[in-house]
N, CA, C and O atoms as a GROMACS GRO file, in nm:
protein
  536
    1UNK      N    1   5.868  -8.433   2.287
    1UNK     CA    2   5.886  -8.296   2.243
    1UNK      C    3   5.901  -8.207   2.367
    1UNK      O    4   5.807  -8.216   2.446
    2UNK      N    5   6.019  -8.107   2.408
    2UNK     CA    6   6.009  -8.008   2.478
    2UNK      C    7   5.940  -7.926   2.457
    2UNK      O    8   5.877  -7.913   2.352
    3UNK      N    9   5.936  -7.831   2.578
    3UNK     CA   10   5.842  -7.710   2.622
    3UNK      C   11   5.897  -7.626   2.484
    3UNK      O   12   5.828  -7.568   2.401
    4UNK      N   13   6.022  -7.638   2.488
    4UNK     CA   14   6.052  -7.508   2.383
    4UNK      C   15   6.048  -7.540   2.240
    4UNK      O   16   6.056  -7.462   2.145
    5UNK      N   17   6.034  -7.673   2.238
    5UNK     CA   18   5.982  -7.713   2.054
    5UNK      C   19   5.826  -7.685   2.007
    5UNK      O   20   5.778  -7.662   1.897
    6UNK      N   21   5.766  -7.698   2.148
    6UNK     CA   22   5.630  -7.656   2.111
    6UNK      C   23   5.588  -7.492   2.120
    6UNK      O   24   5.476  -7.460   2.082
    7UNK      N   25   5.666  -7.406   2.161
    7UNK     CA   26   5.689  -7.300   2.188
    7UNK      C   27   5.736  -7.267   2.029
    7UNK      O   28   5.659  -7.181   1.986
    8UNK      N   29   5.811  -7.296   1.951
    8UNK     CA   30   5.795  -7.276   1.814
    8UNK      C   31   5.701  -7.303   1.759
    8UNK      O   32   5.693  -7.246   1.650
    9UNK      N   33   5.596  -7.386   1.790
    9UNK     CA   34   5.517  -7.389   1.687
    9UNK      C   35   5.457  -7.234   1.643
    9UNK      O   36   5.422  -7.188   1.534
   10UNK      N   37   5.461  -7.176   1.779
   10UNK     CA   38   5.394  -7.004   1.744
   10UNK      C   39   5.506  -6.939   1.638
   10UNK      O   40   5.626  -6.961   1.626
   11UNK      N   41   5.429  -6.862   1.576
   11UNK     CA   42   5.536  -6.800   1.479
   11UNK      C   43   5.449  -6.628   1.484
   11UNK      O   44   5.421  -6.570   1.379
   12UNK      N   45   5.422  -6.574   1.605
   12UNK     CA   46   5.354  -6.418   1.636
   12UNK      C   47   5.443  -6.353   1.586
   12UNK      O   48   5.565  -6.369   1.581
   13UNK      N   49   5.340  -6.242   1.529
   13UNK     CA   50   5.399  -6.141   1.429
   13UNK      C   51   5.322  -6.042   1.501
   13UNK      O   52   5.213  -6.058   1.555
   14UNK      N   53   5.433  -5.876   1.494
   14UNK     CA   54   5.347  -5.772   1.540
   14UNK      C   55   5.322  -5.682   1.472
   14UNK      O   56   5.411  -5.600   1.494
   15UNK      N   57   5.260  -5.647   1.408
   15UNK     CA   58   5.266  -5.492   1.268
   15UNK      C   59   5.144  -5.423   1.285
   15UNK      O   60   5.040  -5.476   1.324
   16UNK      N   61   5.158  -5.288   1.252
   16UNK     CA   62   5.023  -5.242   1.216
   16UNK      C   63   4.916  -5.272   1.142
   16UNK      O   64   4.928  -5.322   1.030
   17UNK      N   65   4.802  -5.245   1.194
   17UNK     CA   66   4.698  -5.319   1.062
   17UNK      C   67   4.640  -5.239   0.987
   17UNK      O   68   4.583  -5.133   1.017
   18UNK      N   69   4.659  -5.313   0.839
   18UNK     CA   70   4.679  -5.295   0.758
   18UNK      C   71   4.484  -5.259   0.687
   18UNK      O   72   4.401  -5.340   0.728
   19UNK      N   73   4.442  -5.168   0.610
   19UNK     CA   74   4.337  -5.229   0.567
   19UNK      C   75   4.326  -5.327   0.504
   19UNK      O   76   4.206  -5.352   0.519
   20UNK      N   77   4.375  -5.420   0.429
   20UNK     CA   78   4.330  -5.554   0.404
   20UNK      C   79   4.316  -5.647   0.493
   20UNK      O   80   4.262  -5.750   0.456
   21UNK      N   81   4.355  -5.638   0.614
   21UNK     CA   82   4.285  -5.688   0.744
   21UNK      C   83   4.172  -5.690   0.820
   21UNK      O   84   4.142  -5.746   0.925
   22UNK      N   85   4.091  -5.588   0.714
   22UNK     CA   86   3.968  -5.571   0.814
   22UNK      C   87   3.880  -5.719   0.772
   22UNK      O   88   3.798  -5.722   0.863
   23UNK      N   89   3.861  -5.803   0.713
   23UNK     CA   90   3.777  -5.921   0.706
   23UNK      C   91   3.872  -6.011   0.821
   23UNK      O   92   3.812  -6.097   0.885
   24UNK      N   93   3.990  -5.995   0.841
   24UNK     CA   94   4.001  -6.086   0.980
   24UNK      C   95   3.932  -6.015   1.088
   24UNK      O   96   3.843  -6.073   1.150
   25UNK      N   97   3.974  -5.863   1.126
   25UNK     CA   98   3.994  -5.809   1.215
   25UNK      C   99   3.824  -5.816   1.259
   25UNK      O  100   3.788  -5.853   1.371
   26UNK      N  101   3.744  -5.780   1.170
   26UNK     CA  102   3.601  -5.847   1.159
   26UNK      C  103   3.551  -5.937   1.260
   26UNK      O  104   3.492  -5.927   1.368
   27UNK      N  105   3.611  -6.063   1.156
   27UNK     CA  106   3.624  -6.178   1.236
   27UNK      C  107   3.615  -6.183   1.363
   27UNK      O  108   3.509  -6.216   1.415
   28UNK      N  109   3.733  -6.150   1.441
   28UNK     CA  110   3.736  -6.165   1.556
   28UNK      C  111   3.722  -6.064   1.630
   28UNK      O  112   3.777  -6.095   1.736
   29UNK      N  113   3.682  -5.961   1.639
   29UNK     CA  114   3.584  -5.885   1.704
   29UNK      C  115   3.452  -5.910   1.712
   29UNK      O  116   3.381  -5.877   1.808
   30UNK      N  117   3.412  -5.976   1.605
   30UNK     CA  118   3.279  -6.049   1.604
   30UNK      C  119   3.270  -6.172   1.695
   30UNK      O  120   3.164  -6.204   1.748
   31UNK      N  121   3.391  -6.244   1.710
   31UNK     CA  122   3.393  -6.340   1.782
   31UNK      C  123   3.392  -6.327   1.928
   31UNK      O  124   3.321  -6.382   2.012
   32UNK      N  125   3.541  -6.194   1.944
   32UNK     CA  126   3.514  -6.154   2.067
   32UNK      C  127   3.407  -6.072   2.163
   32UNK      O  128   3.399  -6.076   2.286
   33UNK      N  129   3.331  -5.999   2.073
   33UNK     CA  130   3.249  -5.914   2.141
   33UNK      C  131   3.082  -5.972   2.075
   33UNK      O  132   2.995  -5.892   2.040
   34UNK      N  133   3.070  -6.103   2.069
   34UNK     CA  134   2.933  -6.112   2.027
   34UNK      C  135   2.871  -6.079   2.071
   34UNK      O  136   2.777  -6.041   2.000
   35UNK      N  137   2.853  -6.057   2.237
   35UNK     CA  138   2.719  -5.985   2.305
   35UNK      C  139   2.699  -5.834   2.324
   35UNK      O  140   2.611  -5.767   2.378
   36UNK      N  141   2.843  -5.798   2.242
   36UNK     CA  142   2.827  -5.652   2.268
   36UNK      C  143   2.832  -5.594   2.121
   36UNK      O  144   2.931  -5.522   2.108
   37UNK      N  145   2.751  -5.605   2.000
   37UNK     CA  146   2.714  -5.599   1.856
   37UNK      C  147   2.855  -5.615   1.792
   37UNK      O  148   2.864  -5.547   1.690
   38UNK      N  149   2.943  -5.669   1.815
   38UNK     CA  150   3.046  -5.726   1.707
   38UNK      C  151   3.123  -5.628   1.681
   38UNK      O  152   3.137  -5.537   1.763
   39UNK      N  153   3.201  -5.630   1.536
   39UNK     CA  154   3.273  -5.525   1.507
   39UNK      C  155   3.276  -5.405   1.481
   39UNK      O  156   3.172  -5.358   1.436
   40UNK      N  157   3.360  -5.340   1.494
   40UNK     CA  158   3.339  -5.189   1.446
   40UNK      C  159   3.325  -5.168   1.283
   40UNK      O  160   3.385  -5.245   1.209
   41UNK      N  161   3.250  -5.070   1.234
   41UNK     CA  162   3.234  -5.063   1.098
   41UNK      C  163   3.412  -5.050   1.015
   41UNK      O  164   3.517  -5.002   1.058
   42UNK      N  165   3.374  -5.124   0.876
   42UNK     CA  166   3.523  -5.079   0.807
   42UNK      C  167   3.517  -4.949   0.766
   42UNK      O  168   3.624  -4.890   0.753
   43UNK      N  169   3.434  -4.902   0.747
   43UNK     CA  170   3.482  -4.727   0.815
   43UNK      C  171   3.535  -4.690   0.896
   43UNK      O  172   3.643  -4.633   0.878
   44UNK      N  173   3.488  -4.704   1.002
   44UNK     CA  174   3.546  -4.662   1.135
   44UNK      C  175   3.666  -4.701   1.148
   44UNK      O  176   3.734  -4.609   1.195
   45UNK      N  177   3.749  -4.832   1.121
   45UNK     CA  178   3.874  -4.906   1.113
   45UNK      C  179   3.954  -4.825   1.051
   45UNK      O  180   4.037  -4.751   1.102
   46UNK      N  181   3.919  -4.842   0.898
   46UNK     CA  182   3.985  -4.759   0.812
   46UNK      C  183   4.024  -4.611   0.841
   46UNK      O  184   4.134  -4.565   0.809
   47UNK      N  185   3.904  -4.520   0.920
   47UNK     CA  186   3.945  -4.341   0.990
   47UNK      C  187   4.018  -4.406   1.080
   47UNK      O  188   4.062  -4.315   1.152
   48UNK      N  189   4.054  -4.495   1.117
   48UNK     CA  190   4.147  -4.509   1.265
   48UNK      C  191   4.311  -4.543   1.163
   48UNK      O  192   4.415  -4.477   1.167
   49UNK      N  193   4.293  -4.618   1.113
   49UNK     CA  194   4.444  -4.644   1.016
   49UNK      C  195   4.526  -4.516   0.956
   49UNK      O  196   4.642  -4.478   0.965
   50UNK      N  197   4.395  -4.462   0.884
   50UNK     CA  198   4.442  -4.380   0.841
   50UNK      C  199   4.455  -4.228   0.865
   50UNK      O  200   4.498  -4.141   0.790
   51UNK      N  201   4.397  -4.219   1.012
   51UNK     CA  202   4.464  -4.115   1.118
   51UNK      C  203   4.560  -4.121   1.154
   51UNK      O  204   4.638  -4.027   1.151
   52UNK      N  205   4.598  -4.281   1.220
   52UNK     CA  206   4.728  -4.275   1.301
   52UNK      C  207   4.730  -4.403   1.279
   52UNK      O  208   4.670  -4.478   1.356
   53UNK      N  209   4.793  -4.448   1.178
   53UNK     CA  210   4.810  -4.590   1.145
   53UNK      C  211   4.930  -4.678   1.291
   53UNK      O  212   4.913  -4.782   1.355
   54UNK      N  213   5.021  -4.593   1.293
   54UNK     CA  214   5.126  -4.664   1.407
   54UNK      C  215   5.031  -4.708   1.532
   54UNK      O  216   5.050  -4.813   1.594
   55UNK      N  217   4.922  -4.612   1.564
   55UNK     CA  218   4.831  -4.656   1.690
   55UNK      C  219   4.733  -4.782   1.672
   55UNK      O  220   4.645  -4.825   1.746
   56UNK      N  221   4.782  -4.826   1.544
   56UNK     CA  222   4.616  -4.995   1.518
   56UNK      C  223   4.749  -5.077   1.500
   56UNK      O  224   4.841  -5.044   1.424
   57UNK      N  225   4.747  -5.201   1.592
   57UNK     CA  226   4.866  -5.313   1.590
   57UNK      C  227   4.806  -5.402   1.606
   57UNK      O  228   4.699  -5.414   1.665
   58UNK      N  229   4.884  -5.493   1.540
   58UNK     CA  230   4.805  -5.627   1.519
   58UNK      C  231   4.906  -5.725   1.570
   58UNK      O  232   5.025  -5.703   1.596
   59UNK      N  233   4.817  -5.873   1.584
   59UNK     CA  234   4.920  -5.906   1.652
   59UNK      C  235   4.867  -6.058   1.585
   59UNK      O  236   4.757  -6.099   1.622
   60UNK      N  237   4.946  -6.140   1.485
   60UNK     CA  238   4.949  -6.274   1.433
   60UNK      C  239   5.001  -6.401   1.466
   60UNK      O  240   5.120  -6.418   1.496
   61UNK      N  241   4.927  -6.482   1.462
   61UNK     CA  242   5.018  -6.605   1.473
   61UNK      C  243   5.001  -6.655   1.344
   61UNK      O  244   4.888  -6.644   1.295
   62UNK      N  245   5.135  -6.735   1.248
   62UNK     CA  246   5.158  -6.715   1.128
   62UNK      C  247   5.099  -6.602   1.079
   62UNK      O  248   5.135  -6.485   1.095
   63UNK      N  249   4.986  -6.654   1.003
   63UNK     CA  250   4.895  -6.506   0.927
   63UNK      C  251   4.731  -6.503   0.968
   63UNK      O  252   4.623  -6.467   0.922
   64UNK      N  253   4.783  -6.559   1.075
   64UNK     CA  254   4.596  -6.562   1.130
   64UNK      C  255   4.597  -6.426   1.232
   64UNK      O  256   4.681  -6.420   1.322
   65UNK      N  257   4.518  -6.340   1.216
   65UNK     CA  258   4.470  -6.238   1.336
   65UNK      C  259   4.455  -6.306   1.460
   65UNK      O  260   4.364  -6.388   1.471
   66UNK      N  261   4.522  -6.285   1.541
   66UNK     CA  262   4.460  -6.310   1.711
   66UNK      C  263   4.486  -6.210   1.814
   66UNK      O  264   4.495  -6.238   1.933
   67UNK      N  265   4.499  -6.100   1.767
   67UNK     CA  266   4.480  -5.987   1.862
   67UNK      C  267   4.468  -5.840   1.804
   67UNK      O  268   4.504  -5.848   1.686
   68UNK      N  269   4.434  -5.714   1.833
   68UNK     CA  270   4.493  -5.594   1.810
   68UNK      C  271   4.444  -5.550   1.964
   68UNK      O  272   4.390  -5.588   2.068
   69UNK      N  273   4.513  -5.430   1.891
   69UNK     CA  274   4.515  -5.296   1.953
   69UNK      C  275   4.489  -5.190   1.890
   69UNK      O  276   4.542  -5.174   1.780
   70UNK      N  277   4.407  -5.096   1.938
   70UNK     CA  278   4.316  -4.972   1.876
   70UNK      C  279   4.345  -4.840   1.964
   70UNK      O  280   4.297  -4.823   2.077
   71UNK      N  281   4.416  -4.764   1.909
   71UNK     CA  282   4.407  -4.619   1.968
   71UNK      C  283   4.428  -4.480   1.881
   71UNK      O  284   4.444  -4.479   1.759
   72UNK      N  285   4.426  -4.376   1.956
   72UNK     CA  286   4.419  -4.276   1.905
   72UNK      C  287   4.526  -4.140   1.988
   72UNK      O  288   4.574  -4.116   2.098
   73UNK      N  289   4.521  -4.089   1.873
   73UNK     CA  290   4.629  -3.932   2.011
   73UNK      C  291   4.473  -3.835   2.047
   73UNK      O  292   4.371  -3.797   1.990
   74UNK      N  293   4.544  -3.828   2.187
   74UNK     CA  294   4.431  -3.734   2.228
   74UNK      C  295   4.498  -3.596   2.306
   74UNK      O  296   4.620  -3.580   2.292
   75UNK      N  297   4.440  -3.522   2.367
   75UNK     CA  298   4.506  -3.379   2.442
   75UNK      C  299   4.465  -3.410   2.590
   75UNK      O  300   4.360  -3.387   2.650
   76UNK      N  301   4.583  -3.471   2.629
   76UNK     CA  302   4.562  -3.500   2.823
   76UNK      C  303   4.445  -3.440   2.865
   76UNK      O  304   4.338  -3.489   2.901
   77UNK      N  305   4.487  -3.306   2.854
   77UNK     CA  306   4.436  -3.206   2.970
   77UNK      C  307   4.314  -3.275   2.996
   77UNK      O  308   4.290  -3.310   3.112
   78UNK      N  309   4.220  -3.304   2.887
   78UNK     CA  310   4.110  -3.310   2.796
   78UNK      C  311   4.082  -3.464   2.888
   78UNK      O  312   4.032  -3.474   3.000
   79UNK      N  313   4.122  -3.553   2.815
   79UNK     CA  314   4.116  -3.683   2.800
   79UNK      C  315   4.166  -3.729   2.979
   79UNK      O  316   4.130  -3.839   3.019
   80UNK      N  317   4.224  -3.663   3.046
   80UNK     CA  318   4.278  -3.708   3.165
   80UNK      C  319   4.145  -3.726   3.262
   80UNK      O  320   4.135  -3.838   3.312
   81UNK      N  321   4.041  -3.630   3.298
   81UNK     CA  322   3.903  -3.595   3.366
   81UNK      C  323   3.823  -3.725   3.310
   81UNK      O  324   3.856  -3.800   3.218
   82UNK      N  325   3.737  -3.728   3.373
   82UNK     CA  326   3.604  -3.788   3.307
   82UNK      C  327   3.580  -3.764   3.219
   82UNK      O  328   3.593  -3.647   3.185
   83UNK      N  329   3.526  -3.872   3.117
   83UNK     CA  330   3.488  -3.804   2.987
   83UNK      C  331   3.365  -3.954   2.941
   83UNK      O  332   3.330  -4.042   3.020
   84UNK      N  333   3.330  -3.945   2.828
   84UNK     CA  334   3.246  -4.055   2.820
   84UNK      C  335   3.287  -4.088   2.666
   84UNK      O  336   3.348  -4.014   2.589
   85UNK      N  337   3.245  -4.194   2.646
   85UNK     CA  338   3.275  -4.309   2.503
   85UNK      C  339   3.293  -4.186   2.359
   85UNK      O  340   3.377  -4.168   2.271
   86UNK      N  341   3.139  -4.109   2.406
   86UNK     CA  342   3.121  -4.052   2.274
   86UNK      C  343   3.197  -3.904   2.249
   86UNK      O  344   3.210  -3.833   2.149
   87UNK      N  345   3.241  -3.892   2.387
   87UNK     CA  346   3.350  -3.785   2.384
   87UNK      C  347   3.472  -3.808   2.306
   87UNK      O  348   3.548  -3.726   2.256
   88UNK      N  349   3.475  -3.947   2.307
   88UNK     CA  350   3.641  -4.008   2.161
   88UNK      C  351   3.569  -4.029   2.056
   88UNK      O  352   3.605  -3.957   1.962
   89UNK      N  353   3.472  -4.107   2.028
   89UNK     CA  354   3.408  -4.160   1.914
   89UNK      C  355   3.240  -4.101   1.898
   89UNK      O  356   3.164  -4.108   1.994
   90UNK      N  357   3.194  -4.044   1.763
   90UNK     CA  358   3.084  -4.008   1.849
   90UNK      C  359   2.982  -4.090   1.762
   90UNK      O  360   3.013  -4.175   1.678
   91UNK      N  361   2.867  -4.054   1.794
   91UNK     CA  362   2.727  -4.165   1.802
   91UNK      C  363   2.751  -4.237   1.625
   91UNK      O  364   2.709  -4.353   1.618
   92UNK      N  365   2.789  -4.201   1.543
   92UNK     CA  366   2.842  -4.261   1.418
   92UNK      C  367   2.954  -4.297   1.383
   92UNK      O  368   2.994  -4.286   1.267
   93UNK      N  369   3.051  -4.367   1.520
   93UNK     CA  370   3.148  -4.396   1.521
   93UNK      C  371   3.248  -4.290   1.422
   93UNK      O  372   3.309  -4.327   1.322
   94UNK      N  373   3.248  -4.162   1.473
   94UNK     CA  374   3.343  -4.100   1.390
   94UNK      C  375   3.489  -4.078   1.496
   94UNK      O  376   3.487  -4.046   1.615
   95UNK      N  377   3.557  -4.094   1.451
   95UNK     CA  378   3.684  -4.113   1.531
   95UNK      C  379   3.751  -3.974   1.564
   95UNK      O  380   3.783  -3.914   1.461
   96UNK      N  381   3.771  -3.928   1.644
   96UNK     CA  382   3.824  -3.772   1.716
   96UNK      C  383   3.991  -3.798   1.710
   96UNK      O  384   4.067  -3.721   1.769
   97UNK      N  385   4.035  -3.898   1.642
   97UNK     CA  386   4.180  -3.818   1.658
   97UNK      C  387   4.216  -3.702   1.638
   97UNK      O  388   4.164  -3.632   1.551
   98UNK      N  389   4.323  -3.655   1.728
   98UNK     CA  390   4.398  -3.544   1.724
   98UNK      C  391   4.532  -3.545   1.720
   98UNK      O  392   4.612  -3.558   1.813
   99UNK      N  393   4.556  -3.528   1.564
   99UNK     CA  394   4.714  -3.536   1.533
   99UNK      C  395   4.792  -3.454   1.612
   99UNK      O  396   4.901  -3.500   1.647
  100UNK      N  397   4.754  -3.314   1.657
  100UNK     CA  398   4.849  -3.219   1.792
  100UNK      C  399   4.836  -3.313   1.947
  100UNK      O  400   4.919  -3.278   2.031
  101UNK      N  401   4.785  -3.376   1.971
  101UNK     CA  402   4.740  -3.466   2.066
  101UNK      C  403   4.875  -3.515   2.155
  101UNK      O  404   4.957  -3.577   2.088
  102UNK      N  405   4.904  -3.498   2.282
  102UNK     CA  406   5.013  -3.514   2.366
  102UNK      C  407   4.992  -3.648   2.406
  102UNK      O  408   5.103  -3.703   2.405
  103UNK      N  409   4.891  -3.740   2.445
  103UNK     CA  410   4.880  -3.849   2.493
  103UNK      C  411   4.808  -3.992   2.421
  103UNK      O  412   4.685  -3.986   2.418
  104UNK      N  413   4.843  -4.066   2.387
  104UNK     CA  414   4.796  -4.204   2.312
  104UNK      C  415   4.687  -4.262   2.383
  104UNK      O  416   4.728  -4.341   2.468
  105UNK      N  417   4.516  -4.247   2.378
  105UNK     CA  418   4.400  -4.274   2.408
  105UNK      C  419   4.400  -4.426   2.401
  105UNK      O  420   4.353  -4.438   2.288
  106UNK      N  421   4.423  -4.568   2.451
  106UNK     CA  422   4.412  -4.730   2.433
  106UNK      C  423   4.234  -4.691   2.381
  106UNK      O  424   4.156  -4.631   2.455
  107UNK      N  425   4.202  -4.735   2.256
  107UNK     CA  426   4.059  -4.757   2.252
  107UNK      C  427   4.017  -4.922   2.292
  107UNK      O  428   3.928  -4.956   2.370
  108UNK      N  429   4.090  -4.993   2.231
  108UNK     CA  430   4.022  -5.154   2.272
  108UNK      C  431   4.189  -5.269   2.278
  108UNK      O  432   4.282  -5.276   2.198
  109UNK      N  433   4.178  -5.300   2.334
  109UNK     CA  434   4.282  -5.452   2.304
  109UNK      C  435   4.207  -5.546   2.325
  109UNK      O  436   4.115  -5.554   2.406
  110UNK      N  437   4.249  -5.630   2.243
  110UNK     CA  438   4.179  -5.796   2.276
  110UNK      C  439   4.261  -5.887   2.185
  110UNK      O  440   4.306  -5.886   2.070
  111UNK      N  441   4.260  -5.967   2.295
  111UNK     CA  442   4.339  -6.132   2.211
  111UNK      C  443   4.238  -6.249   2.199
  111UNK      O  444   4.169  -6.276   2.297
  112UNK      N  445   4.228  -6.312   2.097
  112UNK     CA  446   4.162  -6.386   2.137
  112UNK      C  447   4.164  -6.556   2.179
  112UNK      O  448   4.161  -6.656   2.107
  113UNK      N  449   4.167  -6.546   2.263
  113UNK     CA  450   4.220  -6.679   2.364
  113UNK      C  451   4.172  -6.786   2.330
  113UNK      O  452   4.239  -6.874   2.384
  114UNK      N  453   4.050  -6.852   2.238
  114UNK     CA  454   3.997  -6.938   2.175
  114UNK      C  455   4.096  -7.036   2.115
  114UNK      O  456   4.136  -7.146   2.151
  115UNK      N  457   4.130  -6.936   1.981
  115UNK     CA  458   4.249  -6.981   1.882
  115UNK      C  459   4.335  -7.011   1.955
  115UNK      O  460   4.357  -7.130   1.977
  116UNK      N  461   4.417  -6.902   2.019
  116UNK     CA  462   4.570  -6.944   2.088
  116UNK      C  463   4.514  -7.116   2.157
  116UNK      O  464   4.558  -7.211   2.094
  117UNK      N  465   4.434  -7.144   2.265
  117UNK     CA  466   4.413  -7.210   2.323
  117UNK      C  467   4.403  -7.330   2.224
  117UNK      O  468   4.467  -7.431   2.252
  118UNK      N  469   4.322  -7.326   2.105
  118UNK     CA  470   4.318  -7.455   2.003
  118UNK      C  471   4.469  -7.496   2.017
  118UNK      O  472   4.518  -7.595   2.072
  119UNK      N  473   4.558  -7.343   1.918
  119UNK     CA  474   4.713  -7.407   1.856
  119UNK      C  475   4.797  -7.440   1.975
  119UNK      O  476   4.902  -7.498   1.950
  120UNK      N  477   4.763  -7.408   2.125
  120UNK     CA  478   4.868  -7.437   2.210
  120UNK      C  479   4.826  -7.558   2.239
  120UNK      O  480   4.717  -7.612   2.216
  121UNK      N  481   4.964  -7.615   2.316
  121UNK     CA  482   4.954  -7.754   2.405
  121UNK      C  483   5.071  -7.715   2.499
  121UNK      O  484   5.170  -7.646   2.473
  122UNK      N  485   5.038  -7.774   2.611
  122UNK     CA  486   5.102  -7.742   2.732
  122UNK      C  487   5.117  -7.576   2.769
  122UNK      O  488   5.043  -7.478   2.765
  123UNK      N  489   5.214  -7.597   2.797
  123UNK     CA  490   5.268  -7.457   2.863
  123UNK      C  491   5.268  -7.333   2.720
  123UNK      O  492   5.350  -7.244   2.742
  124UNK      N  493   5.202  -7.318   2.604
  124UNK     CA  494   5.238  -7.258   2.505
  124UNK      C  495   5.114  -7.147   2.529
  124UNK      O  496   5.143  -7.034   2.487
  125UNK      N  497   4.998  -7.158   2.582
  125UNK     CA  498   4.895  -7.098   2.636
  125UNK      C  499   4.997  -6.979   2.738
  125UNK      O  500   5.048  -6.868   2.727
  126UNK      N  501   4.989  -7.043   2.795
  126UNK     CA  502   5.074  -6.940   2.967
  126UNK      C  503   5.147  -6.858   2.880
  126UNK      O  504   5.142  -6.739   2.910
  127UNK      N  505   5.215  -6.886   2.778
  127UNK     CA  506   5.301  -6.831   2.727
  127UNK      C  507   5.283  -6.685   2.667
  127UNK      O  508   5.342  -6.592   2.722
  128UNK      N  509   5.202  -6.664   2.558
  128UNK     CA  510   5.089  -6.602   2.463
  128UNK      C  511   5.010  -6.492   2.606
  128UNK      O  512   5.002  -6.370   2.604
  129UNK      N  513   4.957  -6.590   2.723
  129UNK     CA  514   4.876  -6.501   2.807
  129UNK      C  515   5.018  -6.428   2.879
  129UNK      O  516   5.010  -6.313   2.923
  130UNK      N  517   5.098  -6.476   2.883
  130UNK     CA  518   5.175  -6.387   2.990
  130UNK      C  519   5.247  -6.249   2.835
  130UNK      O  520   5.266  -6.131   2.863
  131UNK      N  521   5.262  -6.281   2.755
  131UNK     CA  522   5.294  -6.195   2.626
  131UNK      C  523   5.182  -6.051   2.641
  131UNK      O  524   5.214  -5.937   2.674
  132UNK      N  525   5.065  -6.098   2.608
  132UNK     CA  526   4.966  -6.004   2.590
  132UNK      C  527   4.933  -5.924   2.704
  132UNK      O  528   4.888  -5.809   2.706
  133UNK      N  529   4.967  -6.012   2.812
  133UNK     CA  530   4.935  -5.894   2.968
  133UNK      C  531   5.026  -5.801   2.973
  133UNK      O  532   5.010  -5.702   3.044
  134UNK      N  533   5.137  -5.820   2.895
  134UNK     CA  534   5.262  -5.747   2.934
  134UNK      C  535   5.252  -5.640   2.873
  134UNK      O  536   5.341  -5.555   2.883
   0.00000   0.00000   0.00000
């Protein structure tokens, strides 16, 4: 089998996420951040979707979750200085988007390299990591 037959086996999909995603998205935030209390509440998910749904992307192989991305619009001026966690989100994870907001705030990305690493063989890993850095 070539590099590039196994390179199909991935079939990554990129879309926004969706709320019926939050029991994956769960998942693997729980997976990825176990030492740092797991996932964010499906509240909190859900005020993020449905603030600015284009800013939560997901990222699949077939229909399994193995990555997102979490953000929000924020006001430079603001957001450019120092600021701290609870200055975006505050102590009850309430989410500060700002639909007038000039600049797109990254709240979290993560892939999670576990899975990819199971479904790859050979060079299909490098592949996926050089995707997500980009």
């Amino acid at each position: 089998m070539s590099k590039m037959e196994k390179l199909d086996d991935f079939h990554l999909t990129i879309a926004e996420i969706k709320k019926k995603d939050y029991p994956q998205l769960k998942a693997l935030m729980d997976r990825v951040y176990v030492n740092l209390g797991g996932a964010w509440s499906k509240t909190t998910i859900h005020t993020l979707i449905d603030a600015f749904p284009e800013g939560q992307i997901a990222l699949f192989d077939h229909d399994q979750l193995i990555g997102i991305v979490l953000s929000m619009r924020v006001d430079y001026a603001k957001f450019s200085n120092p600021h701290t966690y609870d200055d975006l989100i505050g102590q009850k994870e309430i989410i500060r988007d700002n639909p007038e907001g000039d600049a797109i705030y990254g709240l979290d990305a993560l892939i999670d390299l576990i899975i990819v690493a199971t479904a790859s063989v050979d060079g299909c890993m490098m592949h996926v990591r050089s995707y997500a850095d980009s």
